[in-house]
N, C-alpha and C positions, 0 to 999 in steps of 0.2 A: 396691482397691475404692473407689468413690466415697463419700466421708463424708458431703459435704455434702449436706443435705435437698434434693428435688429439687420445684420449682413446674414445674405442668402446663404452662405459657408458655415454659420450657426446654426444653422436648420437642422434640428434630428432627423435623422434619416426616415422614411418611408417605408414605414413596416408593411405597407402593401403591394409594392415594387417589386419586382424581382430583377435581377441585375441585369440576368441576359432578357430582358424586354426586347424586340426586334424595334420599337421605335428611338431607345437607346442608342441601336447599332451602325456603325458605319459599316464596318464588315465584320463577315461571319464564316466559321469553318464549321465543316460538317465531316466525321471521320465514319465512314462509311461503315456499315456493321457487318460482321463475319455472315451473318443467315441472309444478307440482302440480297434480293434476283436482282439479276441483270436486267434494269430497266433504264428507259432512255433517262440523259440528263433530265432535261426538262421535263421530263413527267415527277422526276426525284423530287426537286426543290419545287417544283408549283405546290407538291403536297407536303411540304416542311417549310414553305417560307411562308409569312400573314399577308395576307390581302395582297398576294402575288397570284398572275394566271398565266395561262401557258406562253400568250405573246409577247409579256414584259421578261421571263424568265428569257424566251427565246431571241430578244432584243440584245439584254444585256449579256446572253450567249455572244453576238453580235460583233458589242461595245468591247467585248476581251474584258469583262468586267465577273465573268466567272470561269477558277483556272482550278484544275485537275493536276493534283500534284505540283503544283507549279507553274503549270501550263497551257493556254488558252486550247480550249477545244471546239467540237460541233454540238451543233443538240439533238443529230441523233446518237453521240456518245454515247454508252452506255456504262454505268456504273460498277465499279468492283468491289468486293468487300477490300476492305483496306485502305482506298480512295480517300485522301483529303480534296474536300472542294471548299474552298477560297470562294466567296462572293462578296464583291463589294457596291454597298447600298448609296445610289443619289436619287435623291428626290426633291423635287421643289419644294421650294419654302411654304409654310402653311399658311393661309392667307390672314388677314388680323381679323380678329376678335371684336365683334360687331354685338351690340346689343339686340335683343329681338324683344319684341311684347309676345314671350309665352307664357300661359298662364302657369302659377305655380300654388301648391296646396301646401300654405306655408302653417307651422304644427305652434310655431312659437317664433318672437322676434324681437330682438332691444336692439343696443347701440352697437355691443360688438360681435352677434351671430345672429345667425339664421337657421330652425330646422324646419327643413324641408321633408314632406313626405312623396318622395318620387315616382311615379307611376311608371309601371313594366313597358320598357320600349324607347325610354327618353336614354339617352345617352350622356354620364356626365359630364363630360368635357371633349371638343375638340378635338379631332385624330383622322386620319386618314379613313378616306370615304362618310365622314361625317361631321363635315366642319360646318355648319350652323344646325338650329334645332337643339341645340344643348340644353344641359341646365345650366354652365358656365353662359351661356348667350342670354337665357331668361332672367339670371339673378343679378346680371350685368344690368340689367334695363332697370329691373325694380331696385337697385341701390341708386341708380344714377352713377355707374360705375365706382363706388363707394366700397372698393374689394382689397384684401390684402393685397400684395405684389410679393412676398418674400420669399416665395417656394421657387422665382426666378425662372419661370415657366410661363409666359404672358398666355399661353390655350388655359392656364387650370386659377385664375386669380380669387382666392380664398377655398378654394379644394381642398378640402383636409386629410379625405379618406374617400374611398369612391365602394360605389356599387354594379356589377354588370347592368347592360345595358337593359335584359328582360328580367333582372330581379327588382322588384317593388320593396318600397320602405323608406325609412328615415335618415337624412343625412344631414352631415352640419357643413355650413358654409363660412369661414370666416369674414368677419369687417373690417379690421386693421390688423396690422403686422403682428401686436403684441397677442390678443387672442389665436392668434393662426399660433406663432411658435407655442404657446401653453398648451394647444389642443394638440400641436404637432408633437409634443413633448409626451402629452398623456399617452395617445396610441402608440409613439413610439415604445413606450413603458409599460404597456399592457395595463394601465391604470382605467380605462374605460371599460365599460360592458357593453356587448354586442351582442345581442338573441334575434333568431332567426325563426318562420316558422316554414317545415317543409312536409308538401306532400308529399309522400313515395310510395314509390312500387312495393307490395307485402307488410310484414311485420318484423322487425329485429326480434331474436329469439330472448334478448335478453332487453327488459325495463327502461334502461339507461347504461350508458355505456359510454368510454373513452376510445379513440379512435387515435391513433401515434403512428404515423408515418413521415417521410420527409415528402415534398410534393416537389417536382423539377418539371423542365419541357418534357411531354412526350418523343421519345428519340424517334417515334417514326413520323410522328405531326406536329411539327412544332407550334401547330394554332393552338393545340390541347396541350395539358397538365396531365401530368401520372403521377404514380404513387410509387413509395421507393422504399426501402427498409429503414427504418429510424436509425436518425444520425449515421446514416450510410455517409457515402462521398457524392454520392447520385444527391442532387436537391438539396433543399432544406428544411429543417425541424418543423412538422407541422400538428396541431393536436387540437382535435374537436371531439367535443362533448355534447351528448343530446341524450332525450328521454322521451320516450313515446308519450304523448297529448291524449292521444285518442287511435282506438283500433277498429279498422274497418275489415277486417277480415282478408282482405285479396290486397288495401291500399294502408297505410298511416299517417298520421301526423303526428311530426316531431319538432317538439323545441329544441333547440340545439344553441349553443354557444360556443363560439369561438376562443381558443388560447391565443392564435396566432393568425395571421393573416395574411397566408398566399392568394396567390392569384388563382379562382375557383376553387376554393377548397374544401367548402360544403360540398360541391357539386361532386369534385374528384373522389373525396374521400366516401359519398355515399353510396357510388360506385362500385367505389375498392370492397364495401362489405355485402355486393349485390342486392342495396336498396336504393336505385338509380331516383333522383327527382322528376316523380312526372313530367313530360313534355320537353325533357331536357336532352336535346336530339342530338348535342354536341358528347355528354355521357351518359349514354346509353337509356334515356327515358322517355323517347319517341318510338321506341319499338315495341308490338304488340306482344306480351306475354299470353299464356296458356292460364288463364284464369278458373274456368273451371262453372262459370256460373251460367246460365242460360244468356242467351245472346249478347256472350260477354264481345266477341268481336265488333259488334255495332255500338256499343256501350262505350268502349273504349277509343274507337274513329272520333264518337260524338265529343267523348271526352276530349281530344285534342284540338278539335276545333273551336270547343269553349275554352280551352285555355291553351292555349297556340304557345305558350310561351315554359321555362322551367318556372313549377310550383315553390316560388321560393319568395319569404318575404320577411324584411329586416322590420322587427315590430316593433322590438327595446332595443333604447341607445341610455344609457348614464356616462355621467361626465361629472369632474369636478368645472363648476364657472369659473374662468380663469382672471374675473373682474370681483363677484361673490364670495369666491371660495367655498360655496356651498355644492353640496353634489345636486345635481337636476340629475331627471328623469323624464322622458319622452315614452309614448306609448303611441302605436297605429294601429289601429283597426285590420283585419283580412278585409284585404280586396275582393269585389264581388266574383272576378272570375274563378277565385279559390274557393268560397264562399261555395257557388254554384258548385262545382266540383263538389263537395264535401255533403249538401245535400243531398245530390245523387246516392253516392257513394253509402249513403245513411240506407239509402231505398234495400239495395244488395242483398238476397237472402240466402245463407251460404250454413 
């Protein structure tokens, strides 16, 4: 185990982070694209900024807190390819970090972790428009606030590595500083395994496959991730691996593993090779394809209201123990709403 005391400035960096985070930012430029129509400011940035709507965008239109070249405008401005827009972000402080009693489906636990198997919908930490309800709020309670501090982030205390908010599965939570930096060390290092299981739209034409793109902001949504050419200047290096589980004719399942760890990058990259994750309404997996099968349109409605959320779920974690030295192994189960899914889907005569 690591003895020596550990400062926040040692912390390996956050291989899941991406720099330009809008929660990062104080302000932000946006350099307007040569094909962009002429539409009003505030319609611009409500659809490029997160968890921004049209009356804050138009406030801080307002506040002279977003300038056009330099210089403050209206918001029925209208944008021009070429256009630099300057926006700078305040926001109240986030309120503290409060224990809750929510229940948690804890997979394994000693003195200095926790794995949690997280259920589709919980949110792991603290953020704007969703500051209680966490699992940061749940695990706070069941340690008796007994959580690392050294990521220097008081919303994320023992956060090691996170999961969207509707993907289900395994995650570790640290207990003291020293286990956080070791684990923080591992992911930083790509020393961990990380497998996934996802439903999707069709079949890859091929078994198993590599997938190498770099992933950045979407330049026209900055809520979503795109795909970029590998080792472009656009984004960053991203590379998943996955092999078809099981063939259902019209849908699959696929195990997949992670090399790298952007911000949705299952999700993006399954996308990019038009095999979207069921239900995943953010890339492109809530839209009704042309299946082919007798009342495949009812079939598929029904489908999304049993699983409302993307078909995605984190079943294997390994780890070196940063206290053992031995490598562990966690495994989860498919959740029943995939589960359900997957029976269907057996029925399908094609």
């Amino acid at each position: 185990m690591i003895s020596k005391s550990i400062n926040p400035s040692e912390m390996p960096p956050d291989p899941e982070r991406d720099d330009d985070e809008l929660s990062e930012f104080k302000t932000q430029t946006f350099s307007v694209d040569a094909n962009q129509s002429r539409i009003r400011i505030d319609r611009y940035l409500t659809d490029r900024v997160e968890n921004a709507t049209r009356n804050k965008v138009q406030q801080s239109i307002l506040d002279q807190r977003v300038l056009v070249n330099g210089n403050p405008i209206k918001s029925n401005y209208k944008v021009s390819p070429g256009d630099s827009i300057h926006v700078i972000y305040t926001s109240p402080p986030p309120p503290e970090l409060l224990p809750e009693p929510i229940p948690l489906s804890i997979v394994f636990e000693d003195d200095d972790l926790i794995i949690i198997d997280k259920p589709a919908g919980m949110v792991v930490h603290p953020a704007y428009a969703n500051w209680t309800g966490t699992l940061a709020n749940a695990v706070l309670y069941h340690t008796q606030s007994q959580l690392s501090k050294i990521n220097d982030e008081p919303m994320r205390p023992g956060i090691v590595h996170r999961l969207d908010k509707d993907t289900s599965g395994l995650i570790v939570v640290a207990k003291n500083d020293e286990t956080h930096y070791a684990l923080a060390k591992q992911f930083a290092d790509r020393k961990t395994l990380k497998k996934y299981l996802a439903l999707i739209w069709g079949v890859p034409k091929t078994a198993s496959d590599t997938i190498k793109t770099n992933i950045g902001r979407n330049k026209r949504d900055r809520k979503l991730m795109a795909c970029y050419p590998y080792d472009s200047m656009e984004g960053k290096p991203a590379i998943t691996e996955y092999k078809i589980v099981e063939d259902y004719g019209y849908f699959s399942l696929l195990d997949v593993r992670l090399h790298t760890g952007r911000t949705h990058q299952i999700r993006v990259h399954l996308q990019h090779i038009n095999h979207p994750i069921i239900s995943d309404e953010a890339y492109g997996g809530k839209k009704i394809r042309s299946c082919g099968f007798a009342q495949s349109d009812a079939f598929l409605k029904n489908l999304f209201q049993r699983i409302p959320r993307q078909a995605l779920h984190a079943y294997y974690l390994e780890f070196e123990h940063p206290k053992t030295k031995r490598m562990v192994t966690f495994t989860s189960p498919l959740p029943e709403d995939m589960k359900h899914a997957i029976a269907k889907m057996k029925l399908i005569t094609y």
